[in-house]
C-alpha positions as CSV (number, residue, x, y, z in Angstrom):
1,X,119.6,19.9,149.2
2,X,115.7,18.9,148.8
3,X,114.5,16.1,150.1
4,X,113.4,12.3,147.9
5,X,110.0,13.4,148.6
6,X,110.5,16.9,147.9
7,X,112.5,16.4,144.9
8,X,110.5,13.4,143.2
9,X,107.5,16.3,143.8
10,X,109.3,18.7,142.0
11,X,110.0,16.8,138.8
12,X,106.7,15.4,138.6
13,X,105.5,19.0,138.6
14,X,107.6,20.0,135.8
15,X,106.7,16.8,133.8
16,X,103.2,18.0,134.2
17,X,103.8,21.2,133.1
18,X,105.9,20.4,130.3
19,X,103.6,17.7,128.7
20,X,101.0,19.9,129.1
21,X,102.6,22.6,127.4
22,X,103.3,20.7,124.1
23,X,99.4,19.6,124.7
24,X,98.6,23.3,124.3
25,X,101.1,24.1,121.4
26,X,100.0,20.9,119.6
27,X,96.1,22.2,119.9
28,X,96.8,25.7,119.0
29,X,98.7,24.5,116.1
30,X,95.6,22.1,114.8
31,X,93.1,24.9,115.8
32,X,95.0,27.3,113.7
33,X,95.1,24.4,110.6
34,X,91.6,24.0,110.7
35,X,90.8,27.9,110.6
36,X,93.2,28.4,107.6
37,X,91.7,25.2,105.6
38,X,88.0,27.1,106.4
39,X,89.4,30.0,105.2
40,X,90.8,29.3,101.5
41,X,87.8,26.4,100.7
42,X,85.6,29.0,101.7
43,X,87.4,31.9,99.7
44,X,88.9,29.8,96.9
45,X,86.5,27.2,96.3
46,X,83.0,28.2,97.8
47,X,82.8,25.4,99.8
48,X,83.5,24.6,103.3
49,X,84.0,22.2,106.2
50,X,80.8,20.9,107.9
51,X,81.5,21.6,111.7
52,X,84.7,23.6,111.4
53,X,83.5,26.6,113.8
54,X,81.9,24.1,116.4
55,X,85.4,22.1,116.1
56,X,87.4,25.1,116.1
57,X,84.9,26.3,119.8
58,X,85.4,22.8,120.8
59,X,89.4,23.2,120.8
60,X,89.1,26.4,121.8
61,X,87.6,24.6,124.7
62,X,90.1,22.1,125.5
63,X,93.0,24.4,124.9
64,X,91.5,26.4,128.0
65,X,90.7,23.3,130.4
66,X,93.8,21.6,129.4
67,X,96.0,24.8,130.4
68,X,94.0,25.2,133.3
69,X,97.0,24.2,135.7
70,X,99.4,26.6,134.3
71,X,98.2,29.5,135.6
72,X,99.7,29.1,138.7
73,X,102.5,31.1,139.3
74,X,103.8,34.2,137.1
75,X,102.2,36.5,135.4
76,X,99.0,34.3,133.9
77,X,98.7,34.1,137.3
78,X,97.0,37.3,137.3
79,X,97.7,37.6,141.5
80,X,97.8,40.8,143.5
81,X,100.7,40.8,145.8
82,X,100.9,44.2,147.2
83,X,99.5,43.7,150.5
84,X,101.5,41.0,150.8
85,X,104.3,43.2,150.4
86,X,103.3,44.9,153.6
87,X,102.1,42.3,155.6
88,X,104.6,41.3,158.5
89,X,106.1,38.1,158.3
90,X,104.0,35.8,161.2
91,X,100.9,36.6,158.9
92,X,102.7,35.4,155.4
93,X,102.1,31.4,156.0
94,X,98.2,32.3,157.0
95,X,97.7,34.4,154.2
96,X,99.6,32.0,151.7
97,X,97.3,29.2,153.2
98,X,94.1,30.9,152.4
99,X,94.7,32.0,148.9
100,X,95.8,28.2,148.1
101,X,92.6,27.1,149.8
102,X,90.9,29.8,147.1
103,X,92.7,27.3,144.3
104,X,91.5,24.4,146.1
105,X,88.0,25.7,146.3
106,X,88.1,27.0,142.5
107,X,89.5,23.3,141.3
108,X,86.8,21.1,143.8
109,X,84.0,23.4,141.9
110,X,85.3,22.7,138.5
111,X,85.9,19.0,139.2
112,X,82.6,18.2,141.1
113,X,80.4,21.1,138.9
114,X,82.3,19.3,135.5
115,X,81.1,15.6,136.5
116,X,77.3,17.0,137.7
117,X,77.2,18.9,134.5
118,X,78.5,16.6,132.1
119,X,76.0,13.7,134.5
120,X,73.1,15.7,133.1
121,X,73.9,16.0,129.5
122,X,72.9,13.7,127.0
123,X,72.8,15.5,124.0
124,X,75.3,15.0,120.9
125,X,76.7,18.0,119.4
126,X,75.0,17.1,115.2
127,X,77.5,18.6,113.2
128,X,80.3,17.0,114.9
129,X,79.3,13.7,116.4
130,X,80.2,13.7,119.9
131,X,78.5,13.7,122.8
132,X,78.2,17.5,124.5
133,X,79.1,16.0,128.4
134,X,83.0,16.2,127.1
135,X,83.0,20.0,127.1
136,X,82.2,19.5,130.9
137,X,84.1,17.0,131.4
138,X,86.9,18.7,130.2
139,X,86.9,21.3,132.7
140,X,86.3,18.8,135.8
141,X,89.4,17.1,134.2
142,X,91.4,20.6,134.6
143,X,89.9,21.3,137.9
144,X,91.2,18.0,139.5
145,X,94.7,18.5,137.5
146,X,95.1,22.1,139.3
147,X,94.6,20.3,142.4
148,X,97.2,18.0,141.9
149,X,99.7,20.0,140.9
150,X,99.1,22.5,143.1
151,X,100.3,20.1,145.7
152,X,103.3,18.8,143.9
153,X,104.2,22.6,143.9
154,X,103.6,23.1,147.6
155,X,105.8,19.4,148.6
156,X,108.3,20.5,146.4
157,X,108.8,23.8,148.5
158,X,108.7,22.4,151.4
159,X,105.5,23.5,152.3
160,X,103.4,19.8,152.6
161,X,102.1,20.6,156.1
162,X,100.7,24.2,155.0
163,X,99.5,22.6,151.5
164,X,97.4,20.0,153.7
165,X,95.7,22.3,155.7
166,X,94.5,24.3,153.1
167,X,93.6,21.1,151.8
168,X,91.3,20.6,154.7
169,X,90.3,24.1,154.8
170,X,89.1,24.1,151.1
171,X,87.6,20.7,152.1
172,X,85.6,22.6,154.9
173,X,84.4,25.2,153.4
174,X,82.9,22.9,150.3
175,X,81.1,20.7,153.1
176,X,79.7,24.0,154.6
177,X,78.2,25.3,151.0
178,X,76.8,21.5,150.5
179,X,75.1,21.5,153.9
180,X,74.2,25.4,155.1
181,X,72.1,28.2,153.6
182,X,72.5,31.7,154.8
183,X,69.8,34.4,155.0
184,X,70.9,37.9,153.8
185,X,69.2,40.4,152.5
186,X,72.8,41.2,150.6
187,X,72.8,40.5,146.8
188,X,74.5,37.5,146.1
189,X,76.5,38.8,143.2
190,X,78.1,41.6,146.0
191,X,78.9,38.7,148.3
192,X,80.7,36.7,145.3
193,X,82.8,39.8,144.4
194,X,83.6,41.0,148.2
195,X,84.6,36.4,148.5
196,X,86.7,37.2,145.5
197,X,88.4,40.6,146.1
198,X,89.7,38.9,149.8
199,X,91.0,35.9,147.7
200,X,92.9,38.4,145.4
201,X,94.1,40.4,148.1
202,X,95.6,37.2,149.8
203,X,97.1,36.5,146.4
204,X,95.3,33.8,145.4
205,X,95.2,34.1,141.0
206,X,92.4,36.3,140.1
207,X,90.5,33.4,137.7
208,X,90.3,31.2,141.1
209,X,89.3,34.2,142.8
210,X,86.1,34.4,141.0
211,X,85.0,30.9,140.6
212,X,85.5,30.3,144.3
213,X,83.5,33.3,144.9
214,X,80.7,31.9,142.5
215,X,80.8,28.8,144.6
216,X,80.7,29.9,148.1
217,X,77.8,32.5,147.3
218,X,75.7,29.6,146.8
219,X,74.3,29.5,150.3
220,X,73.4,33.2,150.3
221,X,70.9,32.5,147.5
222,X,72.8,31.8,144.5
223,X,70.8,30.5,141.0
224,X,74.0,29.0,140.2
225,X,74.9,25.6,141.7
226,X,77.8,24.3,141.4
227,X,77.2,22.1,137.6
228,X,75.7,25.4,136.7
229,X,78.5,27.6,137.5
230,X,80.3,25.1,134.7
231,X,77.9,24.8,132.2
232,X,78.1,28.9,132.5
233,X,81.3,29.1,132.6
234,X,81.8,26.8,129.3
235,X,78.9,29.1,127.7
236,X,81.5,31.9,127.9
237,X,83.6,30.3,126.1
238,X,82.1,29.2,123.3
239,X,82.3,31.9,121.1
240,X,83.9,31.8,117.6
241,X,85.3,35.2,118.1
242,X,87.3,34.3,121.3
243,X,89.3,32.5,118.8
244,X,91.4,35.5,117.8
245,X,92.7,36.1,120.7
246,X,95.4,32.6,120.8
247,X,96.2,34.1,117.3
248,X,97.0,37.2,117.9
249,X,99.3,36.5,121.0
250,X,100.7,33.6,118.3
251,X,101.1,36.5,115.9
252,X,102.9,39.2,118.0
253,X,105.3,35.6,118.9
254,X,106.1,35.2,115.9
255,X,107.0,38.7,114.9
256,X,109.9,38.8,117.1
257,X,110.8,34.9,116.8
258,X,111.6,35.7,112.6
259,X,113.3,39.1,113.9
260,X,111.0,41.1,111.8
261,X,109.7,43.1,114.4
262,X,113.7,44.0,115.3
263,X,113.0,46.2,111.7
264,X,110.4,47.7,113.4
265,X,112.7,48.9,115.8
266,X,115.4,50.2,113.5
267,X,112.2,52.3,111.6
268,X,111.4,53.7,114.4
269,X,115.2,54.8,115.5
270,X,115.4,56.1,111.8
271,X,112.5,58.4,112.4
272,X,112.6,59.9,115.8
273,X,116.1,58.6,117.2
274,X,117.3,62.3,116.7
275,X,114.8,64.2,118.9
276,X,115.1,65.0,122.3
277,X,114.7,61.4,124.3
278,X,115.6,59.8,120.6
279,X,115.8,56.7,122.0
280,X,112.4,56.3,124.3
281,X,111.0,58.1,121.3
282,X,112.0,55.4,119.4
283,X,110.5,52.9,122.2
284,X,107.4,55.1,121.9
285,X,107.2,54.8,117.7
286,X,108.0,51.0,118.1
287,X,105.1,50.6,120.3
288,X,103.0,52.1,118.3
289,X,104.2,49.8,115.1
290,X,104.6,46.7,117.3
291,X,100.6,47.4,118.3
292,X,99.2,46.0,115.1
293,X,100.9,42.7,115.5
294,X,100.7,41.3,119.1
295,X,97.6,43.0,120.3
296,X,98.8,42.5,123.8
297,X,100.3,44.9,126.1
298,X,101.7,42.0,128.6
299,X,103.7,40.8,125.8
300,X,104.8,44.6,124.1
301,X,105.9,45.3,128.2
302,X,107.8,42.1,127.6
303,X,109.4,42.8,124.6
304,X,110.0,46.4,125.6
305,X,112.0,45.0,128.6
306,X,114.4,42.6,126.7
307,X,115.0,44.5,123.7
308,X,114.3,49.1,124.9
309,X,115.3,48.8,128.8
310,X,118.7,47.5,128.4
311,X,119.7,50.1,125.6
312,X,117.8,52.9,127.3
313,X,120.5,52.3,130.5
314,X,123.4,51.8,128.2
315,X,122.3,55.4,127.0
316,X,122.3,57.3,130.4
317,X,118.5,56.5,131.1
318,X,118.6,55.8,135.0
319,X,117.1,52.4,135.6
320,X,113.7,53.4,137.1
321,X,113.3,55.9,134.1
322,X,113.9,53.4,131.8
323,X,111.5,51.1,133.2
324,X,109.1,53.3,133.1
325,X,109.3,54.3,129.4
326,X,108.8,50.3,128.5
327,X,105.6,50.0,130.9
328,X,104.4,53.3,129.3
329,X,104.6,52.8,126.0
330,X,103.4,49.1,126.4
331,X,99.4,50.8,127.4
332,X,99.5,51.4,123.5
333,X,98.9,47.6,122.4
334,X,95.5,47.3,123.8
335,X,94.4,50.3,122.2
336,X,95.8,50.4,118.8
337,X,94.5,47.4,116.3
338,X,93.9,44.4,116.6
339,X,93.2,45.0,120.4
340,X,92.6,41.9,122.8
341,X,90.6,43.9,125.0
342,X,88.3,45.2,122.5
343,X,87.6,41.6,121.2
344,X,86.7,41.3,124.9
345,X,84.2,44.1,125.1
346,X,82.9,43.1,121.8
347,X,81.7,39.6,122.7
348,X,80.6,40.9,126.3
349,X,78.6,44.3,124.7
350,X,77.7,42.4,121.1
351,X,79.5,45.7,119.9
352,X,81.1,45.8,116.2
353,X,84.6,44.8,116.6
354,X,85.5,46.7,113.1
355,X,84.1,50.1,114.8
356,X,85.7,49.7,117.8
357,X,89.3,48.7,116.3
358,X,88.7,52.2,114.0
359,X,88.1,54.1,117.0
360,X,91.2,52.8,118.5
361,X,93.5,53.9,116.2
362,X,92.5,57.2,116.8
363,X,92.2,56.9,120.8
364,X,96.0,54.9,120.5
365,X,97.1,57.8,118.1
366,X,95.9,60.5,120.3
367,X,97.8,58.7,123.4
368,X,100.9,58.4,121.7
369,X,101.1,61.8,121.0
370,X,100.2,62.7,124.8
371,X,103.2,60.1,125.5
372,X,105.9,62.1,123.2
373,X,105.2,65.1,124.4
374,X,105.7,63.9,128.5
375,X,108.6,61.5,127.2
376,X,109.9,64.9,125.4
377,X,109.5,67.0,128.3
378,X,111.0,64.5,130.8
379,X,113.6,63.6,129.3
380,X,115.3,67.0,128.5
381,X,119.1,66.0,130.0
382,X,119.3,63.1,127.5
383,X,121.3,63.0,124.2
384,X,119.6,62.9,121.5
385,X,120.9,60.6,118.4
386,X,122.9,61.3,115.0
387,X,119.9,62.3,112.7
388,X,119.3,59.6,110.0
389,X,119.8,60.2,106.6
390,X,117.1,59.9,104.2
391,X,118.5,56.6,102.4
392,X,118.9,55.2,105.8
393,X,115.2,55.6,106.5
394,X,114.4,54.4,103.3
395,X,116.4,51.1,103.5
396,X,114.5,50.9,107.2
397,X,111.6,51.5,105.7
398,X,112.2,48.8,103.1
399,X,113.3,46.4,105.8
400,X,110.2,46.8,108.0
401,X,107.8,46.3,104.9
402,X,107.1,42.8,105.9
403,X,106.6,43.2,109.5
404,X,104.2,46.4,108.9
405,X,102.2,44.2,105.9
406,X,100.9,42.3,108.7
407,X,99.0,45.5,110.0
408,X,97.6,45.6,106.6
409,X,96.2,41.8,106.4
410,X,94.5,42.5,110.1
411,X,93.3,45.9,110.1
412,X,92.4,46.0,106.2
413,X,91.2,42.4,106.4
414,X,88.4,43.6,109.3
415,X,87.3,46.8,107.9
416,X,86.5,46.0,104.8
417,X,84.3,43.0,105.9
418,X,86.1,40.5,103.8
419,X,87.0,38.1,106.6
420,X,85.8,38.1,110.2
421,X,88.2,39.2,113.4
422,X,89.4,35.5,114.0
423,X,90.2,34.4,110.0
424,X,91.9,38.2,110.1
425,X,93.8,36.6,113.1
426,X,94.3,33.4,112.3
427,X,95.8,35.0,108.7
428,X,98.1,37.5,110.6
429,X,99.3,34.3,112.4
430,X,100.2,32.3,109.2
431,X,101.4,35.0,108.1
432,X,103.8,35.4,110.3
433,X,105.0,31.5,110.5
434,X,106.0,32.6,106.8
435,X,108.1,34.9,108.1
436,X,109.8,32.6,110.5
437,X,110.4,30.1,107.7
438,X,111.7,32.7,105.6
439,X,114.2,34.2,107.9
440,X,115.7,30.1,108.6
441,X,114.5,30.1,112.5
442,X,115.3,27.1,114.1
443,X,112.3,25.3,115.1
444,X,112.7,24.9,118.6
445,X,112.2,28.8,118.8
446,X,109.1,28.2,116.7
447,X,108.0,25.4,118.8
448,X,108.4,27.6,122.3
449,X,106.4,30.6,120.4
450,X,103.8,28.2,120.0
451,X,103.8,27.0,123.7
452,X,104.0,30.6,125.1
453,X,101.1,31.7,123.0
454,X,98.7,28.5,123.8
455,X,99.6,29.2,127.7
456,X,98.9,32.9,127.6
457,X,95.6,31.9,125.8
458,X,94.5,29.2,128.3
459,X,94.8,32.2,131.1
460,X,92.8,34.8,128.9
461,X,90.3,32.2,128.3
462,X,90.2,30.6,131.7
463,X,89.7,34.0,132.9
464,X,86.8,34.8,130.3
465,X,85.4,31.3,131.6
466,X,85.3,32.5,135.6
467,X,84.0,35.7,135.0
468,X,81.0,34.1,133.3
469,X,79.3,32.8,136.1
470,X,79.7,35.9,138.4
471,X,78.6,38.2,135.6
472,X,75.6,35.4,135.3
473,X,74.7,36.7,139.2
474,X,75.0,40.4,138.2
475,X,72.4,39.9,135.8
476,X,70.0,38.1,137.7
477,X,70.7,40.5,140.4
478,X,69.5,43.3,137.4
479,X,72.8,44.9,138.6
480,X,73.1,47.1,135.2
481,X,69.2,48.6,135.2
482,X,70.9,49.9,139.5
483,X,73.7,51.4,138.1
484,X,72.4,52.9,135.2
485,X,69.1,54.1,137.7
486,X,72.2,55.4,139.8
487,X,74.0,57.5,137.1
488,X,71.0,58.5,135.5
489,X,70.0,60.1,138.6
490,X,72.8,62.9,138.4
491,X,70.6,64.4,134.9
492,X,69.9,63.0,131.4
493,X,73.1,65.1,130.2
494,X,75.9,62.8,129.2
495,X,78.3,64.8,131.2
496,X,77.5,63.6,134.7
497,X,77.6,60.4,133.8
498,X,80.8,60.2,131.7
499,X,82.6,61.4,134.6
500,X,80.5,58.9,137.3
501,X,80.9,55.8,134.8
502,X,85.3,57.4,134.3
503,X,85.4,57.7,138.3
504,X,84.4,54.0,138.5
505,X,86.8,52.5,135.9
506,X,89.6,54.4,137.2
507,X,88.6,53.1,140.8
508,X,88.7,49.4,139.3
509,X,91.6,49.6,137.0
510,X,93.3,50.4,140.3
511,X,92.8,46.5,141.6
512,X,91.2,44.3,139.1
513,X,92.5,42.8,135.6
514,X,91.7,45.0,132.7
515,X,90.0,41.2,130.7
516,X,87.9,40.7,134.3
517,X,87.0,44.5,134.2
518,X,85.5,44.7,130.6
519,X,84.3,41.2,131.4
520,X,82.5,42.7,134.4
521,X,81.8,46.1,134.1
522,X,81.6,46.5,130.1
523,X,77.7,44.9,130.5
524,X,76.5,47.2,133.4
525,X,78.0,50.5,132.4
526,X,77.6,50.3,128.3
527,X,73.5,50.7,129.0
528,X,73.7,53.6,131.3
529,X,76.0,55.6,128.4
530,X,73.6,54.8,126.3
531,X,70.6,56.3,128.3
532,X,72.5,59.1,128.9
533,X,72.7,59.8,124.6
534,X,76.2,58.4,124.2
535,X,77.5,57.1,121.5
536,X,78.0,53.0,122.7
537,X,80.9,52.7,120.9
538,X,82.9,55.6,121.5
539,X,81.9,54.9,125.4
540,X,83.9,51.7,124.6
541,X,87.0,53.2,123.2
542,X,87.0,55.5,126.4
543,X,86.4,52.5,128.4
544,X,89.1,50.4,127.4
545,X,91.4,53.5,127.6
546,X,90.5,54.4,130.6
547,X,91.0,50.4,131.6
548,X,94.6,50.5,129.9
549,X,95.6,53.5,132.0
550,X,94.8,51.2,135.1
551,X,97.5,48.6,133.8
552,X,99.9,51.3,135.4
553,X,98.5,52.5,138.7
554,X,98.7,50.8,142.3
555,X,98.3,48.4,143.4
556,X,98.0,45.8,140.5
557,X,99.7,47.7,137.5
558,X,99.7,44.5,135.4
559,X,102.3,46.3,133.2
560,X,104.2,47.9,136.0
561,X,104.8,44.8,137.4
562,X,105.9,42.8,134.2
563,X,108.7,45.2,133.4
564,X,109.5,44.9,137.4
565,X,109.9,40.8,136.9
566,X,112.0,41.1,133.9
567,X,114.2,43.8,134.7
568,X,114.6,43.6,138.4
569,X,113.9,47.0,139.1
570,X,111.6,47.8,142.5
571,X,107.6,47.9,141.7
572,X,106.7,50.9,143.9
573,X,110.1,52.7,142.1
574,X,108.4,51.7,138.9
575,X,105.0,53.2,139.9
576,X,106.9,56.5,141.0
577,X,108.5,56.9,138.3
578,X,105.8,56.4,135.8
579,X,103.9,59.3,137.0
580,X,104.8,61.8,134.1
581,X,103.3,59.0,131.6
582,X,100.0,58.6,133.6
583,X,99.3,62.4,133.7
584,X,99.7,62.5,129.5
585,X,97.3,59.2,129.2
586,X,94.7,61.1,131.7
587,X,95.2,64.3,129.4
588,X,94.3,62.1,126.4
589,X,91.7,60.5,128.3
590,X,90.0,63.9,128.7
591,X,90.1,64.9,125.0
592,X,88.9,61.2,124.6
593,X,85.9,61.9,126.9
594,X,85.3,66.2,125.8
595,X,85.5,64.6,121.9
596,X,82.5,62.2,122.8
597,X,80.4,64.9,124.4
598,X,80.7,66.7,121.3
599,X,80.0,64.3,118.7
């Protein structure tokens, strides 16, 4: 039994959480309002609202500070736990200390570097009336809110004494940045990355990871103190195309909430259910139909392990296989349109988001093709599925129409420039509430989608915020002009450096985030690709494949590891036996890369 204390912790954490999930749905929901109304006066009556992108940048704003303290624990976490796994037990509590101390640290910046920043400001914001210090203001408010429930989290565990001295330990270490400043003739953007990969390898999530890091480098010669690392930080964020990206994840909800994307499914079976490995096939094809509506590979490996994984073992798939298959296919909804990550190379590279989605349908083509054949060839022992008739195919077909329209509003709606990526999103979104009305869903399942999508959000976005101040540091420490000197140095012929700049993002995509990656490394390597006669955009297809593939691999495996939380199944069984899937994505990373030399 808990104790008062622990218990009356516990519940105050959860009311916490809860209210500030409904905070999130309810600002997701108005965000998405005030995109639509934009959208049709703009369309319909050549008119529009005075403001509405500011106010929509605004929200987007609060919606990230306000779900600031939910990316605690599970995956929006974003935490790398494999040395944990290894570590013997004496050295857990240390370890577990430290990273909370990393929180500590990340919130104290955030609440102090809010209130200086917001102390400074004393502009008003003309279009819509209020003064600028809120946006500030807003994430001192979410710093100070991580702190606290942090520590209701920690009490409610049992762990007050170990929560207190990482309280005094994060209390330190902000006295020692106030009062010290270190010589070293180091960069300080190396010393913020080497503070933030130990942080991540104690587990501490990777978004605190890198603000703490941006904070503590300030001694070794930082430009950025600490209201700067906000006001940088909020910068990031305010970007009207960021705005797709709550959408999309809304979308992809939505789909499965109104049971359309359970069509989907039954298309797929229709089509490729009789072939050897009919049903992973079938997982495969779904994928690849499901990719056009979520744009998020966290949530297809979620939807691949509640709806594929448990058929797959009813079917004579062993467990591991199974899992495997689901994590696999999953690498598909990054690639194929609308694509989260190439929304997030786009406002990091000023790429065009409408040439990049059209090169990922042929990357995500070219990978699912790579997939069947290893799913075909490694799954030989399996029974394959009655064949289905051609009526049966057509009434799928039928069936899915509505789920597979909302491919056409998205990827139609962007390439043919008649809306921009975030009204394309904010469309596919609507559009998808209709079909949750339409099929009767009960509104608490609506209301959840809602929360789950403004959560997942507020962790993209808070991540997008951190890694603004540390890419801030790269730049001034001209980190892109050293790597592309660097590359450039192994010949002017693209070839040398495509397999430099591939070496690199493989290396990375073994322990960092694929958002912090293209956040990151998307700015520093785009420019030597370039010198070298590339092509910028297909370098950033190959980029965020070669990215995706890292969602598999050890140690962090984002995708490995979702399938291992929902279905139970070992992580380091899961990265075994996803082996035969990595070796077809590398094959189609090669065409990928031999296509680009040619063109």
């Amino acid at each position: 039994m808990p104790l008062p204390l622990e218990r009356v912790a516990g519940q105050a954490a959860r009311a916490i959480e809860t209210g500030l999930s409904f905070g999130l749905a309810a600002v997701l929901a108005l965000l998405l309002a005030l995109v639509l109304v934009s959208v049709v006066l703009r369309y319909a009556f050549s008119t529009g609202v005075v403001g509405a992108e500011e106010a929509a940048i605004w929200l987007f704003g609060a919606l990230v500070a306000a779900g600031l303290p939910l990316g605690l624990s599970g995956p929006l976490a974003m935490r790398l736990d494999a040395l944990l796994r290894v570590l013997p037990g004496p050295w857990l509590v240390p370890s577990q200390l430290v990273a909370d101390a990393f929180t500590m640290i990340a919130g104290l910046s955030l609440l102090a570097g809010g209130t200086s920043a917001a102390g400074l400001i004393g502009s008003t914001s003309v279009a819509l009336g209020l003064p600028d210090w809120l946006r500030p203001a807003g994430l001192a408010a979410g710093g100070g809110l991580l702190i606290a429930l942090l520590f209701l989290k920690r009490v409610s565990e049992g762990r007050a004494i170990p929560v207190l001295l990482s309280s005094v330990l994060a209390a330190c270490a902000y006295a020692c940045v106030q009062g010290f400043t270190i010589d070293l003739s180091w960069p300080p953007s190396l010393i913020a990355l080497l503070i933030a990969g130990f942080g991540l390898a104690l587990g501490a999530p990777l978004a605190h990871c890198l603000l703490a890091g941006a904070f503590l480098v300030i001694p070794f010669g930082s430009g950025l103190p600490e209201g700067a690392i906000v006001s940088t930080a909020t910068s990031g964020l305010s970007r009207f195309l960021l705005l797709a990206i709550p959408f999309f994840l809304l979308a992809g909800g939505l789909l499965t909430t109104s049971g359309a994307a359970g069509h989907l499914v039954r298309l797929a079976a229709s089509l490729v259910g009789h072939r050897r490995g009919g049903l992973a096939q079938t997982a495969l094809l779904t994928s690849v139909f499901f990719s056009g509506a979520s744009g998020s590979s966290v949530a297809n490996a979620a939807f691949g392990a509640t709806t594929f994984f448990p058929q797959l073992v009813q079917n004579g798939y062993r467990r591991e296989q199974a899992g495997a298959i689901v994590a696999a296919t999953s690498v598909l909804d990054n690639v194929i349109p609308p694509s989260i990550a190439f929304l997030l190379l786009a406002a990091a590279t000023d790429l065009s988001v409408g040439a990049l989605l059209v090169g990922g349908i042929y990357a995500g083509l070219l990978m699912a093709l790579c997939l069947a054949v290893a799913i075909h060839v490694a799954n030989r022992h399996t029974a394959p599925a009655p064949a289905a008739t051609n009526r049966e195919r057509g009434q799928a077909f039928v069936s899915a129409i509505p789920a597979l329209g909302l491919v056409l509003v998205v990827v139609t709606g962007i390439r043919l420039g008649v809306v921009t990526t975030t009204e394309a999103a904010a469309l596919a979104a609507f559009y998808a509430l209709l079909l949750v009305i339409a099929a009767g869903s009960r509104v608490r399942g609506m209301v959840w989608t809602f929360r789950q999508a403004a959560s997942e959000a507020a962790a993209v976005g808070l991540l997008i915020g951190a890694a603004g101040p540390v890419t801030f540091l790269l730049a001034v420490d001209d980190v892109a002009t050293l790597v592309t000197t660097l590359v450039t140095a192994f010949g002017s012929h693209p070839l040398p450096v495509l397999l430099l700049c591939n070496l690199v993002l493989l290396g990375v995509g073994l322990v960092l985030d694929i958002g912090a990656a293209i956040l990151l490394l998307g700015p520093i390597l785009l420019p030597a690709a370039v010198a070298a006669g590339m092509d910028p955009v297909h370098f950033g297809v190959i980029l965020v494949v070669n990215l995706m593939i890292g969602g598999l691999t050890p140690p962090v495996g984002i995708l490995v590891f979702v399938v291992s939380g929902l279905t139970g199944i070992e992580a380091a069984s899961l990265f075994k036996a996803v082996s035969p899937y990595l070796v077809a994505l590398l094959a189609a990373l090669s065409v990928l890369c031999l296509a680009a030399l040619i063109l």
